[in-house]
C-alpha positions as CSV (number, residue, x, y, z in Angstrom):
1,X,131.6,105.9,190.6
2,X,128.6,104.8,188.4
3,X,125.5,103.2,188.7
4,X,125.0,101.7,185.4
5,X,120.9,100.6,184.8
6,X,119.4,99.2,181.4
7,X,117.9,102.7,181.0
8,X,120.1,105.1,182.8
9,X,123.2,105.9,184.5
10,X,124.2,107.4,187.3
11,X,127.3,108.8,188.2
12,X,129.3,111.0,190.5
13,X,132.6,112.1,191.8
14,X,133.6,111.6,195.6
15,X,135.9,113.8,197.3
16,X,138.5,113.0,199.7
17,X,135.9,112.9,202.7
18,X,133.9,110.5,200.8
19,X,130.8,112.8,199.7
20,X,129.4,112.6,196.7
21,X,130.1,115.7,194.3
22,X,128.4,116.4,191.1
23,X,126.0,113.5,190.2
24,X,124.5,113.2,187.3
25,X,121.9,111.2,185.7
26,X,121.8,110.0,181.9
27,X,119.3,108.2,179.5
28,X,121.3,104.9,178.1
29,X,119.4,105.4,174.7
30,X,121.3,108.3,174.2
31,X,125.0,106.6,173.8
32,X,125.7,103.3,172.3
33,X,127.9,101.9,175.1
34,X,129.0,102.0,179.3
35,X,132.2,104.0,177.7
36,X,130.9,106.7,175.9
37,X,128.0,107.9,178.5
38,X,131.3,107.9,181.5
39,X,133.3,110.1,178.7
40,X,130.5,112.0,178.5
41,X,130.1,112.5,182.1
42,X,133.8,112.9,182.4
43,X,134.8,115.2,179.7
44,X,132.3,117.8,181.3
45,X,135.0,117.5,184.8
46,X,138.0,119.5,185.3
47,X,141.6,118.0,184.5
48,X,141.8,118.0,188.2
49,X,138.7,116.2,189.2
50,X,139.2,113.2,187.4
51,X,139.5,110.3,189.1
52,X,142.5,107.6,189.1
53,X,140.0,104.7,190.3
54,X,136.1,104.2,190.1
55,X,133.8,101.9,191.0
56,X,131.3,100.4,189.0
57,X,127.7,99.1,189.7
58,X,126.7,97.3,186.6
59,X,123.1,95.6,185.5
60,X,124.2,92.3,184.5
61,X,126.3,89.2,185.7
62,X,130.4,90.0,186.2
63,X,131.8,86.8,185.8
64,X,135.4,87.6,184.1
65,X,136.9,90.4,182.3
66,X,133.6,90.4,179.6
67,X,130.7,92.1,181.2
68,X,127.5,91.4,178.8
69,X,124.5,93.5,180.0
70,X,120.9,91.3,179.7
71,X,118.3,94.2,179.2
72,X,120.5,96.5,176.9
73,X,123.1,95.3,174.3
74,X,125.6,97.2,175.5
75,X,128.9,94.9,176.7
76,X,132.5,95.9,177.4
77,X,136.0,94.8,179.0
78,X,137.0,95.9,182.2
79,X,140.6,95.9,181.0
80,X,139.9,98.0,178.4
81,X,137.7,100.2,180.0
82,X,140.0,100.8,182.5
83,X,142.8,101.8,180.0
84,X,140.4,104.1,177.8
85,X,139.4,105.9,181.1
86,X,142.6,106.8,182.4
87,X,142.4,105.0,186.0
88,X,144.7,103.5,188.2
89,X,142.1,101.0,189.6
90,X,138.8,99.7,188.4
91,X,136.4,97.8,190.2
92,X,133.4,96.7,188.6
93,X,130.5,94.1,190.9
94,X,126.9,93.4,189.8
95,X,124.6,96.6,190.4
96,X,122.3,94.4,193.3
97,X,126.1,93.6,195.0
98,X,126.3,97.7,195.5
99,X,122.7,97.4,196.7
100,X,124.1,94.7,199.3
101,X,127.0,96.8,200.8
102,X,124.8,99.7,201.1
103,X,122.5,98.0,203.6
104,X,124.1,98.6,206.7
105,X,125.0,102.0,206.2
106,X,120.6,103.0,205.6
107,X,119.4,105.1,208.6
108,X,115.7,104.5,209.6
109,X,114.8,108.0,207.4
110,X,116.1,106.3,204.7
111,X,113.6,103.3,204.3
112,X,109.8,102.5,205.3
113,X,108.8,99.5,207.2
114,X,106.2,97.5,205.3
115,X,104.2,95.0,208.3
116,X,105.8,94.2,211.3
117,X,109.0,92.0,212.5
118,X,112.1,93.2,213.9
119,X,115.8,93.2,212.3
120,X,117.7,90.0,214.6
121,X,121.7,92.0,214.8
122,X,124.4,90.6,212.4
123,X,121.8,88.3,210.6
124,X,121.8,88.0,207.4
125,X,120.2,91.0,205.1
126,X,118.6,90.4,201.5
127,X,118.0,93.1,199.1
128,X,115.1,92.5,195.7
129,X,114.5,95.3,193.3
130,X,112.3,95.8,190.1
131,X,113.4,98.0,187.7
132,X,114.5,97.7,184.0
133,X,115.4,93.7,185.1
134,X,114.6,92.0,188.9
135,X,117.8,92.7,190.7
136,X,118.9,90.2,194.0
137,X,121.5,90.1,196.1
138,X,122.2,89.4,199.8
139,X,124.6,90.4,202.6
140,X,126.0,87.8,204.7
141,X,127.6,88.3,208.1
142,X,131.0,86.5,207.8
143,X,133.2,86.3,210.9
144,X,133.4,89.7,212.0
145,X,132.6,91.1,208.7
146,X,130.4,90.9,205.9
147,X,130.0,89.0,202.7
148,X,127.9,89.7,199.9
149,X,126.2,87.1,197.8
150,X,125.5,87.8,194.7
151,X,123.8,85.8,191.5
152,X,121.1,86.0,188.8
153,X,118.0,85.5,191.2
154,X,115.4,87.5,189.3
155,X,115.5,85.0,187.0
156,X,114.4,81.7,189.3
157,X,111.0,80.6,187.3
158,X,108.0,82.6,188.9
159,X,105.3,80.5,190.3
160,X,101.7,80.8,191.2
161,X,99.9,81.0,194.4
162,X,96.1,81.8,192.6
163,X,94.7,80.5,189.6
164,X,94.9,83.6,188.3
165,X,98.1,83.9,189.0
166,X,99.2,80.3,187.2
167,X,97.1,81.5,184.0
168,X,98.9,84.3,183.8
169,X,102.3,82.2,184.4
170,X,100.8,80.2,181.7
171,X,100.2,82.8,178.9
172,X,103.9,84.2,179.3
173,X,105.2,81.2,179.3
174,X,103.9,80.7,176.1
175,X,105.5,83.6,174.9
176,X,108.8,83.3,176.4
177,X,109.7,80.2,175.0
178,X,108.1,78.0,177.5
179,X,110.0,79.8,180.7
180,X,108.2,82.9,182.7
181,X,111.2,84.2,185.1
182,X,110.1,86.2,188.4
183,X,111.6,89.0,186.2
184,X,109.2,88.7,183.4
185,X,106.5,90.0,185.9
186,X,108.4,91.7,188.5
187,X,110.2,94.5,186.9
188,X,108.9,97.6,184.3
189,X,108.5,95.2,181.6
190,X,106.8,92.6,183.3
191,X,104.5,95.1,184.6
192,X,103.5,95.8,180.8
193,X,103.5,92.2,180.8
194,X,101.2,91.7,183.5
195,X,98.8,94.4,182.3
196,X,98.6,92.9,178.7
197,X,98.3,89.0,179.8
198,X,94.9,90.2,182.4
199,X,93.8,91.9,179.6
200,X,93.9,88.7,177.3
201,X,92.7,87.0,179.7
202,X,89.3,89.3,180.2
203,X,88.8,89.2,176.4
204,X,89.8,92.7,176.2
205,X,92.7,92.3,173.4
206,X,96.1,93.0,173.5
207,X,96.5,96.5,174.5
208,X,99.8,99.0,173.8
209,X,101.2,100.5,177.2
210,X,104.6,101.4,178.5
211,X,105.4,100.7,182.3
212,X,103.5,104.4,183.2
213,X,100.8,104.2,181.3
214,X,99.8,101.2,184.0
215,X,100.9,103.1,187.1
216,X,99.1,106.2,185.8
217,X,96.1,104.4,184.6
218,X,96.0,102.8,188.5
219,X,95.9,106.1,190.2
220,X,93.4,106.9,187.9
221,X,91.1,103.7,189.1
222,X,91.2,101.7,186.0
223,X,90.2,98.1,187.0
224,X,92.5,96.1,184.7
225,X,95.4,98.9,186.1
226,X,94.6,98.4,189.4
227,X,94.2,94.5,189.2
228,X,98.1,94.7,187.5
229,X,99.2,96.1,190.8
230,X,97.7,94.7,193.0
231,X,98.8,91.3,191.3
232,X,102.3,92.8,190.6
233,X,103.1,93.9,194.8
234,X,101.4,89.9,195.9
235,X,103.9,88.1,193.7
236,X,106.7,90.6,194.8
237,X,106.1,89.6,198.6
238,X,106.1,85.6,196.6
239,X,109.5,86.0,195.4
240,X,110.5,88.3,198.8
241,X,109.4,85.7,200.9
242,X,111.3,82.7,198.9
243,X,114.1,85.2,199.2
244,X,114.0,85.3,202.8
245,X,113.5,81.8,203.7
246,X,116.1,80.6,201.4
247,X,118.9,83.3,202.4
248,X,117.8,82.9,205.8
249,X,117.3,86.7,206.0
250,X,116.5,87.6,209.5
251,X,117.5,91.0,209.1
252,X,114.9,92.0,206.7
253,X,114.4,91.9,203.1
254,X,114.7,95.5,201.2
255,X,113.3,96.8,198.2
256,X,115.1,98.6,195.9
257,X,114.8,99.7,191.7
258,X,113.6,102.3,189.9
259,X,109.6,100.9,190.3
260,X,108.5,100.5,193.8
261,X,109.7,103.2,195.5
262,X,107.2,105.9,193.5
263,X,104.4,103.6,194.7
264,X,105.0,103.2,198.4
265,X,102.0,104.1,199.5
266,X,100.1,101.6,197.0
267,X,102.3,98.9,198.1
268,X,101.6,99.2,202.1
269,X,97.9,98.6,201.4
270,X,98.9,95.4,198.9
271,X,98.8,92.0,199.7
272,X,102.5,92.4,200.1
273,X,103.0,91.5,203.7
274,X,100.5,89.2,204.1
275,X,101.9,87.0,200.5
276,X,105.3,87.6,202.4
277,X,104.1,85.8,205.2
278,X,101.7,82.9,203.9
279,X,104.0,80.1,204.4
280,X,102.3,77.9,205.9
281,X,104.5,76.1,209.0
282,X,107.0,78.9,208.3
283,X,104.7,81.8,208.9
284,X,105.8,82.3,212.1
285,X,109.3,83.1,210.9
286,X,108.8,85.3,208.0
287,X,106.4,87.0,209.9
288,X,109.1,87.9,212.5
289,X,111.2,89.4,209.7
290,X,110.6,93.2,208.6
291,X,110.5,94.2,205.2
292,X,111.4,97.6,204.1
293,X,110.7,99.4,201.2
294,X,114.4,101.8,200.6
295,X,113.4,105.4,199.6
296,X,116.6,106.7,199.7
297,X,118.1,108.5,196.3
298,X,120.2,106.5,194.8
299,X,121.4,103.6,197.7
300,X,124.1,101.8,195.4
301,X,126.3,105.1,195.7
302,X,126.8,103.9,199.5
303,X,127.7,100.3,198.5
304,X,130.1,101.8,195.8
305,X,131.7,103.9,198.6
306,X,132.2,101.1,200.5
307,X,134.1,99.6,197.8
308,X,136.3,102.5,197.2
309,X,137.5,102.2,200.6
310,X,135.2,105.0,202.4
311,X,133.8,104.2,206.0
């Protein structure tokens, strides 16, 4: 199984008893495509150890055979890929779909509460995730199963709840041919977005960083950093919260990606909750739904478990 990112890849064997076995992590800027970086994770197995079906968790939308990633150029068939990897079976969902299916099977160490509210049983679950893109997905209860939802929800239009907020909105729009997605801001990219657009703003230029240059520079207490965070975790609980009410998500809303989890603590004294909650006549009911930040290694493994059959 694989979880395949814009700027890495993860992957790992699992054994009969469904446990992982030999992951392994690698940068995407080293290979040109989805099929050489699983070659090169799968010439270094034994003959014996390589698998007749996988599982795929892929950054982009799967709407046919064509996969076309959005934040990398790399694209491929899943016919083909299936034929020039030797398997039996291939199954290949949206990399926030995996994120879905691994919900239910989180223990409490593997997540931190962020505010109050308590999870309502067999409610629907909702899952957001800045990383190299904004992933979204949600899990549906369905009869006496489950259903996940998936689509390309980091890319709704981001709006404002400040001033600041809407000139910000306004600036990117300007240089994203006139759209400013929630992903534009809520992701590593739009945090270097983010940074840069304050920084116009202030007068101060338009300043070179890379997504931890921003974080570091916050830990480090410099204002404009600390501004991009604190602006960066309120319009995440914006988006969370539109997530919530429109899913209906009264099991909680999760966060996942390669971002927030390194800043947990940072985000439990943002304006997270509280922009999660300003609804106005609907603060009562986001209120009463808990949001939790998943600091488990690598959650998409479990959904991609799930799919390979393993309960």
């Amino acid at each position: 199984m694989a979880d395949i990112g814009a700027t890495t890849t993860r992957c790992a064997l699992v054994d009969d008893k469904g446990q992982e076995r030999v992951p392994e992590i690698f940068e995407n800027a080293s290979f040109t495509g989805v099929a050489g970086v699983l070659r090169a994770y799968l010439d270094h197995r034994r003959a014996s150890d390589r698998p007749t079906r996988a599982a795929l968790a892929v950054a982009a939308p799967i709407t046919g055979d064509a996969v076309q990633m959005i934040n990398i150029g790399w694209h491929f068939s899943q016919k083909e890929l299936r034929k020039e990897l030797g398997l039996k079976h291939l199954q290949v969902v949206n990399d926030f779909a995996a994120i879905a299916w691994a919900l239910p099977r989180l223990t409490p160490a593997d997540v931190v509460q962020i505010g109050g509210g308590e999870s309502v049983p067999r409610a629907t679950l909702a899952a957001l995730g800045p990383g190299s893109g904004l992933g979204v997905s949600a899990l549906v209860p369905s009869a006496d199963s489950w259903t996940v939802m998936t689509g390309e929800g980091g890319h709704v239009s981001m709006p404002a709840v400040t001033r600041e907020e809407q000139d910000v909105i306004a600036a990117l729009r300007e240089q994203f041919d006139g759209h400013c997605s929630a992903e534009r801001i809520l992701s590593g990219p739009g945090l270097v977005n983010l940074y840069v657009a304050l920084a116009e703003l202030a007068g101060r230029g338009r300043p070179t960083v890379v997504p931890e240059d921003v974080t570091n520079l916050a830990r480090q207490g410099e204002p404009l950093a600390r501004k991009t965070l604190a602006m960066f975790f309120a319009m995440l609980g914006t988006i969370a919260a539109n997530l919530a009410v429109t899913a209906g998500a009264r099991g909680g809303v999760y966060i996942a990606g390669g971002i927030v989890p390194r800043l947990a603590e940072q985000l439990g004294k943002s304006e997270f909750r509280a922009r999660f909650e300003a609804k106005g006549r609907y603060r009562g009911y986001l209120a009463a739904i808990p949001t939790y930040l998943i600091t488990a290694q690598l959650p998409a493994f479990r959904g991609l478990k799930h799919l390979l059959g393993y309960r």
